[in-house]
MDTraj code that builds the backbone (N, CA, C; nanometers):
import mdtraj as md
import numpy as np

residues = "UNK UNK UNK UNK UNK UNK UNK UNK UNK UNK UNK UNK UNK UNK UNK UNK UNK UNK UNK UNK UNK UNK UNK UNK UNK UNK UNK UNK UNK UNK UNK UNK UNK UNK UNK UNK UNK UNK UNK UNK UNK UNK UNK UNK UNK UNK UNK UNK UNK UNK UNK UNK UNK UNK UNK UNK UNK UNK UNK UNK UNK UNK UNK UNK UNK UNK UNK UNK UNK UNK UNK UNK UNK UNK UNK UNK UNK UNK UNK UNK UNK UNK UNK UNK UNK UNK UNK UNK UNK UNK UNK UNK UNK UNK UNK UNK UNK UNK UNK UNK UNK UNK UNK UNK UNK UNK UNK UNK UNK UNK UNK UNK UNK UNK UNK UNK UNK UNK UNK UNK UNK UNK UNK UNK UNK UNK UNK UNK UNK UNK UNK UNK UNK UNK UNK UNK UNK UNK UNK UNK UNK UNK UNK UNK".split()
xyz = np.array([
    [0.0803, -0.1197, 0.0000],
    [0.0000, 0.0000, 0.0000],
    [0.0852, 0.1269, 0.0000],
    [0.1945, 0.1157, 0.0880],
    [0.2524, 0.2615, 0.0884],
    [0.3506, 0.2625, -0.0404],
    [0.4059, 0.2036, -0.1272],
    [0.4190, 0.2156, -0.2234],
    [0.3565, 0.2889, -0.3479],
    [0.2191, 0.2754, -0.3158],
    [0.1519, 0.3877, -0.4000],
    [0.0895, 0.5096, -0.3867],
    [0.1277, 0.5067, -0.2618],
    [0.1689, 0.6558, -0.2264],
    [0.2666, 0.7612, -0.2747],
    [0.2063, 0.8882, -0.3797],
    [0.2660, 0.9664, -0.4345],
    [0.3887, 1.0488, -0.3294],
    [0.3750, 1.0513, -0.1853],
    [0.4809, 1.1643, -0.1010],
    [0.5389, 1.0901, -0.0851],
    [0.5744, 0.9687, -0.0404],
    [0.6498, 0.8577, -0.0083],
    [0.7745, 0.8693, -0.0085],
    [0.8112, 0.8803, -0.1564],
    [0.9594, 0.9279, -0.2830],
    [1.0012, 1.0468, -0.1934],
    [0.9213, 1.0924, -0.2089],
    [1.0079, 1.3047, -0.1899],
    [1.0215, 1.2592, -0.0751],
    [0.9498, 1.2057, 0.0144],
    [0.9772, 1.2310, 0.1138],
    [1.0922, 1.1246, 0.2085],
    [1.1197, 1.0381, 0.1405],
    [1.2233, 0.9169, 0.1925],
    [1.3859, 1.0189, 0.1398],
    [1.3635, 1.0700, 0.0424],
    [1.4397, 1.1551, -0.0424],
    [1.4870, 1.2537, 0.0486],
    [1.3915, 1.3514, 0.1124],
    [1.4653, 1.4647, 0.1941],
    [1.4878, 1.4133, 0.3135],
    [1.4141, 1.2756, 0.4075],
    [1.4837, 1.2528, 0.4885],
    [1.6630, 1.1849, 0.4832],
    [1.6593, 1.1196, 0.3821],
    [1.8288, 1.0548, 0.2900],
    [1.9033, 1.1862, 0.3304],
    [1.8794, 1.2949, 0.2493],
    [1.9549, 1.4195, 0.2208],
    [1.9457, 1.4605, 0.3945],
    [1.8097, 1.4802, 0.4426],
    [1.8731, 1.5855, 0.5068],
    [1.9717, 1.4923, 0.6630],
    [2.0159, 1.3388, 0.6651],
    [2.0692, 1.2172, 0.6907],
    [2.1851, 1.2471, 0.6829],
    [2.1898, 1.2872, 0.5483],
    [2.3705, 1.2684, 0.4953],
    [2.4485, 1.4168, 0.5264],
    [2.3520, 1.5128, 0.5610],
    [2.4115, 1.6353, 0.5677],
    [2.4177, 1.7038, 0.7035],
    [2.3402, 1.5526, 0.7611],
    [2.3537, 1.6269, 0.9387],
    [2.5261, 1.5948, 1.0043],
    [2.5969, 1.5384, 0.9975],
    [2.6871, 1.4870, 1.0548],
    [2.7891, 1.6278, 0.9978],
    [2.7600, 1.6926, 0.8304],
    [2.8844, 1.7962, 0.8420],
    [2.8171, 1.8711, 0.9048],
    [2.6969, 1.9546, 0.9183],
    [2.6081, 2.0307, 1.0050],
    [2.6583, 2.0803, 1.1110],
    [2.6753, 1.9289, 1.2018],
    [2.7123, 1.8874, 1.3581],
    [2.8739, 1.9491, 1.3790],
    [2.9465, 1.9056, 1.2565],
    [3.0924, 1.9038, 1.3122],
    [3.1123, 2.0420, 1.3157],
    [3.0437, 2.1652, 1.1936],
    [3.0663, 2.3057, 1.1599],
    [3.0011, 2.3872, 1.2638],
    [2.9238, 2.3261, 1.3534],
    [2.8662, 2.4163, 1.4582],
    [2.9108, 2.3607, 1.5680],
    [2.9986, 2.2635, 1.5681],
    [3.0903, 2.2684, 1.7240],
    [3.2101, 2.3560, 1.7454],
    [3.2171, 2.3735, 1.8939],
    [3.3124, 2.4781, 1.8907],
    [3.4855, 2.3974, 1.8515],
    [3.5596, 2.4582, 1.7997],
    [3.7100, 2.4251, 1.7293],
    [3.7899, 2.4286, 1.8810],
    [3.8661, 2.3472, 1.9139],
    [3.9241, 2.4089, 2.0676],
    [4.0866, 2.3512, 1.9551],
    [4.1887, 2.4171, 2.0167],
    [4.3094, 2.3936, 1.9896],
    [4.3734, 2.3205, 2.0315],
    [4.4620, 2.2617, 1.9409],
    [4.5689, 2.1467, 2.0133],
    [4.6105, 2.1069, 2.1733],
    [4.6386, 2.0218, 2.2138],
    [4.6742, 2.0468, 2.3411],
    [4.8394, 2.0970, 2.3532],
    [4.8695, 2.1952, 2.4623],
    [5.0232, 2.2462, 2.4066],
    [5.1170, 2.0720, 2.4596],
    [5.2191, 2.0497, 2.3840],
    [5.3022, 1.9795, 2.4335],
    [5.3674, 2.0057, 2.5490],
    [5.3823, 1.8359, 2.6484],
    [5.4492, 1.8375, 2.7455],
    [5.5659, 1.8371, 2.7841],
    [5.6650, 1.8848, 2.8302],
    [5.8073, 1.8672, 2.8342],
    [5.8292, 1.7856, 2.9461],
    [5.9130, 1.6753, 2.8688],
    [5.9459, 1.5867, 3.0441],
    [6.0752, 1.6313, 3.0362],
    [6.0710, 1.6751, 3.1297],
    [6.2598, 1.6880, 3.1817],
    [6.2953, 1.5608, 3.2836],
    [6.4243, 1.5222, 3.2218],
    [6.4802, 1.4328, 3.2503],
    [6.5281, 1.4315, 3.4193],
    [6.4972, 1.3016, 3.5189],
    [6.5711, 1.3649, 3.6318],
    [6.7372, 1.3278, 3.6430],
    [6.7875, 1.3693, 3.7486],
    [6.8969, 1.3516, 3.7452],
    [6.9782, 1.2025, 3.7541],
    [6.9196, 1.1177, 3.7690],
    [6.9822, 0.9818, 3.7476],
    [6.9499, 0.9609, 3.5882],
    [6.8298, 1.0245, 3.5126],
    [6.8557, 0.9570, 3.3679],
    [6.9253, 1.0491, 3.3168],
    [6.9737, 1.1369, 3.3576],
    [7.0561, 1.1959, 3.2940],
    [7.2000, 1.1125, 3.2979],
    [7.2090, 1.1005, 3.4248],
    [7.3667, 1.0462, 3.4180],
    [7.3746, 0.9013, 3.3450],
    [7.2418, 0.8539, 3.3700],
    [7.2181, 0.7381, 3.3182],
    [7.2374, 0.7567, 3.1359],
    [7.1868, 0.8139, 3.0700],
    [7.2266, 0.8528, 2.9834],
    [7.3616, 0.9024, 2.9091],
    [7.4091, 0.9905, 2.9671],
    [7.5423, 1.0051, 3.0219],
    [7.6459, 0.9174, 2.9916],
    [7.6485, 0.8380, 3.1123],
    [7.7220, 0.6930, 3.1115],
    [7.7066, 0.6089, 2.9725],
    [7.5653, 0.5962, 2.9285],
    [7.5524, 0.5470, 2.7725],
    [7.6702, 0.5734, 2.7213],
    [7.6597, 0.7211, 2.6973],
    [7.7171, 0.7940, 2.5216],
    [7.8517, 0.7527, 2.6012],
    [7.9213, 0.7611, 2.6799],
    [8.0504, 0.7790, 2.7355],
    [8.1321, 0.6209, 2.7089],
    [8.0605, 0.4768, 2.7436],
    [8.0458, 0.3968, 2.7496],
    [8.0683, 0.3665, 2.5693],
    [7.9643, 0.3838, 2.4905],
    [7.9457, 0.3542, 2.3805],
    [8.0820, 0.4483, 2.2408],
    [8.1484, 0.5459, 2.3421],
    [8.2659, 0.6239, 2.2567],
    [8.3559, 0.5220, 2.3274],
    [8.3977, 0.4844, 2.4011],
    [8.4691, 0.4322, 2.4761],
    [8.4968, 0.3020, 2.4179],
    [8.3751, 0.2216, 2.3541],
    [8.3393, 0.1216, 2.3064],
    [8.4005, 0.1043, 2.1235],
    [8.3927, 0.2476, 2.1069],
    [8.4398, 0.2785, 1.9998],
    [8.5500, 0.2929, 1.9454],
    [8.6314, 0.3410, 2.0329],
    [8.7650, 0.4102, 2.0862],
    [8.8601, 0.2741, 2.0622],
    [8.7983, 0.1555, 2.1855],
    [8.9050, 0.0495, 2.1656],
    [8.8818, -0.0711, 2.0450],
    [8.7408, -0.0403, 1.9404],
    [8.7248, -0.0645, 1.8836],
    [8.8104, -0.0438, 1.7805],
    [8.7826, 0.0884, 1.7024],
    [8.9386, 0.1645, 1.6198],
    [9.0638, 0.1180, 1.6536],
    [9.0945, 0.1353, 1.8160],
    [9.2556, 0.0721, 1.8319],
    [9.2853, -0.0647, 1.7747],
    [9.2385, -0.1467, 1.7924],
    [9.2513, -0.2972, 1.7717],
    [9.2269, -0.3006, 1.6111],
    [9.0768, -0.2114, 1.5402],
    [9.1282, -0.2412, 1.3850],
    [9.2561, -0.1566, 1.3163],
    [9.3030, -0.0669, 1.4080],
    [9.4151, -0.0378, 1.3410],
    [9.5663, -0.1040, 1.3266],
    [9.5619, -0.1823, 1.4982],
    [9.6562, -0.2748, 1.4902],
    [9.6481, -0.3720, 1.4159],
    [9.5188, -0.3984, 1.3749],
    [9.5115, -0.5235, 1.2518],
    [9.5753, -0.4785, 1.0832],
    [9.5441, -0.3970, 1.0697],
    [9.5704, -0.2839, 0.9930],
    [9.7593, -0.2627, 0.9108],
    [9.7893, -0.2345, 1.0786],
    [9.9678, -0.1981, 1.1103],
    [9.9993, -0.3548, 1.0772],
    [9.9514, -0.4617, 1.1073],
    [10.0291, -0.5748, 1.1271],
    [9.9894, -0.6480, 0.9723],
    [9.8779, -0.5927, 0.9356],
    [9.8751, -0.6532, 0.7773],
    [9.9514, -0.6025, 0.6895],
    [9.9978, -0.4550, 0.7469],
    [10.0657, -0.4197, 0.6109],
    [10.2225, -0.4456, 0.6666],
    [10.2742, -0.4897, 0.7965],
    [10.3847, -0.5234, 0.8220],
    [10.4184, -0.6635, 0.7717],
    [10.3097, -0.7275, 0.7364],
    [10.2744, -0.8835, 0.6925],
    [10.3297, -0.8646, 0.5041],
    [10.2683, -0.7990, 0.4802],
    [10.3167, -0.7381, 0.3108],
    [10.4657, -0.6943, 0.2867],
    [10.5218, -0.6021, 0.4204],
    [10.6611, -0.5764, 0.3837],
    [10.7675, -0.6736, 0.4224],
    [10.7198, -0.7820, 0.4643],
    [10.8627, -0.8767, 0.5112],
    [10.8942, -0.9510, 0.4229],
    [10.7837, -1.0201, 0.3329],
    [10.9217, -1.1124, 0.2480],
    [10.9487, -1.0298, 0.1203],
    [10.9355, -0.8741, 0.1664],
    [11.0257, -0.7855, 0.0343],
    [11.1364, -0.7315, 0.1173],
    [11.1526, -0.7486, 0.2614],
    [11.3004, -0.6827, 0.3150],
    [11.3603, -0.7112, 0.2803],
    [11.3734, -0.8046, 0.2464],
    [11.5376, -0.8611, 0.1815],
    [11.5476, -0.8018, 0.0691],
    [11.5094, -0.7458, -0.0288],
    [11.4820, -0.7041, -0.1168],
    [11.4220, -0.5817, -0.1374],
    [11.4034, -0.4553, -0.1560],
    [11.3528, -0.3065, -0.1826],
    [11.2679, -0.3329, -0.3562],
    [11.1533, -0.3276, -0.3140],
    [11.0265, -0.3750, -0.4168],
    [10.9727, -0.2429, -0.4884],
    [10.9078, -0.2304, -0.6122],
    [10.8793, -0.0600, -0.6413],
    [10.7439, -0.0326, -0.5398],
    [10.7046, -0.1814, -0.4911],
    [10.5850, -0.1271, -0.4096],
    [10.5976, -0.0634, -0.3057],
    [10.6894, -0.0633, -0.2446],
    [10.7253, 0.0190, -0.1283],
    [10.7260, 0.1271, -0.1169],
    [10.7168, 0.2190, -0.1940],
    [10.6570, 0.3450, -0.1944],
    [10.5050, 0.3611, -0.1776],
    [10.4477, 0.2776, -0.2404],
    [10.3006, 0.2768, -0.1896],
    [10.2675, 0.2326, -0.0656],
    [10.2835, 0.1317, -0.0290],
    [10.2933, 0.0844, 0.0746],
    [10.2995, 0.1837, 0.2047],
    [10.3675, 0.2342, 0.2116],
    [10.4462, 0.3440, 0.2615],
    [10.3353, 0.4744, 0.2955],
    [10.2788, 0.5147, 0.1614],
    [10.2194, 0.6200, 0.1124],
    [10.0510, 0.5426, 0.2375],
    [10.0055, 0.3944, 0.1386],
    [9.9189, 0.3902, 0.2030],
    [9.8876, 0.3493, 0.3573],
    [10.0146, 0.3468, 0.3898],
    [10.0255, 0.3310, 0.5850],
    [10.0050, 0.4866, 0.6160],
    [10.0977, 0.5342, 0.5492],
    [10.0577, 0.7114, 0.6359],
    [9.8918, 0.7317, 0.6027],
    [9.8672, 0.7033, 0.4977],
    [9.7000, 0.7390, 0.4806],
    [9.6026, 0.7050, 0.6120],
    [9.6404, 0.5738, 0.5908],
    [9.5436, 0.5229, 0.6907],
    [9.5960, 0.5705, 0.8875],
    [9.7252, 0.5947, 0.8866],
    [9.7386, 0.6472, 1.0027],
    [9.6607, 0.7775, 1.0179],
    [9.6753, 0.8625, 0.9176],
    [9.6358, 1.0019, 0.9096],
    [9.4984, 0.9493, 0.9450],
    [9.3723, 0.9158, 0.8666],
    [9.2757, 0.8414, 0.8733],
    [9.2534, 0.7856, 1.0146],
    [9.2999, 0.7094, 1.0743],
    [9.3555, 0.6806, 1.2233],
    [9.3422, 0.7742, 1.3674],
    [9.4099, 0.8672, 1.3109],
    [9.4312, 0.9580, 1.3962],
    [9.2881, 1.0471, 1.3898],
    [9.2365, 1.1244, 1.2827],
    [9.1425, 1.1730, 1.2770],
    [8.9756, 1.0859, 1.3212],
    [8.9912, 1.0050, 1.3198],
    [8.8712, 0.9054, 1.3688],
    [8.8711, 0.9719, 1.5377],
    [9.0209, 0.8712, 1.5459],
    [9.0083, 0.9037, 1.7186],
    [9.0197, 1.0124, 1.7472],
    [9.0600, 1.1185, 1.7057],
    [9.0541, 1.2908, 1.7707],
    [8.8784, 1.3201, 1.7535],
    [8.7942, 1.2365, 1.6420],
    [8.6518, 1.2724, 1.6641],
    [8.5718, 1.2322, 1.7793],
    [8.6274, 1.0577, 1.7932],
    [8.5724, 0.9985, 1.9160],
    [8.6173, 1.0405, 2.0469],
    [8.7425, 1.1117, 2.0167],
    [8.7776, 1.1884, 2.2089],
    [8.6789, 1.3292, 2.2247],
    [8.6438, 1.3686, 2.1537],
    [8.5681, 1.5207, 2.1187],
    [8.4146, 1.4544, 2.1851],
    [8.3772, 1.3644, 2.1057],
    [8.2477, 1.3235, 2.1374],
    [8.2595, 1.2647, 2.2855],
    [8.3827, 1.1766, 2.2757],
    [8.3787, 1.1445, 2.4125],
    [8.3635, 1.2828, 2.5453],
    [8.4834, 1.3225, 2.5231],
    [8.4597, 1.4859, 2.6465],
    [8.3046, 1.5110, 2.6155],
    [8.2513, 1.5128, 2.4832],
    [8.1213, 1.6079, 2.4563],
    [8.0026, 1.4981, 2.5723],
    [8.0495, 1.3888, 2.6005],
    [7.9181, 1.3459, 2.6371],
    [7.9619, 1.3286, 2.7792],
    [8.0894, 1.3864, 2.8539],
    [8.1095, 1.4202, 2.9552],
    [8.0940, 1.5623, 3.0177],
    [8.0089, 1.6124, 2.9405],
    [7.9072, 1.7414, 2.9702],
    [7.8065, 1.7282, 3.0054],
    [7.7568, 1.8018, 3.0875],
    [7.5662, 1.7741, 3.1061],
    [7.5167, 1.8271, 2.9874],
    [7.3738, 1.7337, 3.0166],
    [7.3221, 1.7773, 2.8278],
    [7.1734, 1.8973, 2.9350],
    [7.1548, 2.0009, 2.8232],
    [7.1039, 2.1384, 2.8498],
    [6.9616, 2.0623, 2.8493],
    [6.8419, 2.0795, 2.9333],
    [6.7400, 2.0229, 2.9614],
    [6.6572, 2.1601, 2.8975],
    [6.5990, 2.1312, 2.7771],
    [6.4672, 2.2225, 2.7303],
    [6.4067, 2.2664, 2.8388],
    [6.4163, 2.4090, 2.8379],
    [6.3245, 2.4765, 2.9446],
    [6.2180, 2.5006, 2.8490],
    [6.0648, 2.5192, 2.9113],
    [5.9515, 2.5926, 2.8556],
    [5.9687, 2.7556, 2.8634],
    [5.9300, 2.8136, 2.6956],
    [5.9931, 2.9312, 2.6898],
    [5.8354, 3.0666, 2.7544],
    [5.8603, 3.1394, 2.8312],
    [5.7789, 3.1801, 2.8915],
    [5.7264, 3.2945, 2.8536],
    [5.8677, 3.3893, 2.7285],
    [5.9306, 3.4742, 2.6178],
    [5.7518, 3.4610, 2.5141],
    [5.7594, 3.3260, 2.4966],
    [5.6505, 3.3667, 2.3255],
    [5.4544, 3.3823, 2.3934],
    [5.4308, 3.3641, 2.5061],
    [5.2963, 3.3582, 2.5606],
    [5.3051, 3.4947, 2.5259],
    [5.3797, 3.5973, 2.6181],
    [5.3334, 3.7730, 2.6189],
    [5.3730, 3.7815, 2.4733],
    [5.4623, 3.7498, 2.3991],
    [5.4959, 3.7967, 2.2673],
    [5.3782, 3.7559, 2.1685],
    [5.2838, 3.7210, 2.1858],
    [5.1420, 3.6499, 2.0934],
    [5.0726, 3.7126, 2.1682],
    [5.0491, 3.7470, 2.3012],
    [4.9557, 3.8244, 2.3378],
    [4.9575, 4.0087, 2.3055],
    [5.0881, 4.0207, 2.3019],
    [5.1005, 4.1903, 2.2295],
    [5.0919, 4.1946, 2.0422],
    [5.0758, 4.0603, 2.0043],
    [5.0722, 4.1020, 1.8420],
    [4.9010, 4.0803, 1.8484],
    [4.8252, 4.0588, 1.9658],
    [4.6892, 4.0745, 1.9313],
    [4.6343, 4.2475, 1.9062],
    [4.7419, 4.2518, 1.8946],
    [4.7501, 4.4274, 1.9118],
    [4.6760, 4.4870, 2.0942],
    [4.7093, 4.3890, 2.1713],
    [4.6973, 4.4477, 2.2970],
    [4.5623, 4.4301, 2.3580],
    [4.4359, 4.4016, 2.2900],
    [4.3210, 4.3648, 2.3213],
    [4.2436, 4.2486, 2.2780],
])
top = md.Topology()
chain = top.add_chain()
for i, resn in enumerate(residues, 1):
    res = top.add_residue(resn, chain, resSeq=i)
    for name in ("N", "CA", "C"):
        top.add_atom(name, md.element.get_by_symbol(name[0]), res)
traj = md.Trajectory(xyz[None], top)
């Protein structure tokens, strides 16, 4: 029976529509609130040192790491020049050339890892919340 009912249509029709258009409706007439500001955890003083000890630990780790591949290094290429001592080879100039390289190379590694090392025998600077930009946004409202 209600099938042949002429309002039926229009009217299943504007309830559909006016269905599909309530939900943007809803969201455009709520109020917008802003982000929440981020929290700063500051670290306490044991994770700091705890931390600390990490980086110090892990250059350290590094440090005698480099030493040992360089002695592998020194002793491979001392391994290359012995059965030419008896003998002066044209390679020996390279040889030569590429030991200073890699010392140079050598040396600059570890002058980075002692840098980092001292660097992580510093306290690390704990983000303060800046207190500077609240009044500085409140005077570009032009003051009211």
């Amino acid at each position: 029976m209600t099938s042949r009912n002429p309002f039926i249509w229009p009217l299943a029709a504007s309830v559909l529509a006016i269905a599909a258009c309530a939900p943007a409706w809803a969201s455009q007439n709520q109020p917008t609130t802003p982000p929440p500001r981020p929290v700063l955890i500051q670290p306490t003083a044991a994770q700091q040192r705890f931390r600390q000890t990490v980086q110090q630990n892990q250059v350290r780790d590094q440090l005698r790491k480099n030493q040992v591949e360089h002695q592998l290094r020194q002793e491979s290429i001392e391994r290359t020049r012995r059965p030419a001592s008896s003998s002066s080879t044209a390679n020996d100039p390279q040889v030569d050339k590429a030991q200073q390289a890699q010392d140079q190379l050598y040396q600059a590694q570890q002058r980075d890892r002692v840098q980092r090392y001292s660097d992580a025998l510093l306290p690390q600077p704990v983000p303060q919340a800046t207190k500077a930009s609240a009044p500085a946004h409140s005077s570009s409202n032009g003051g009211g």
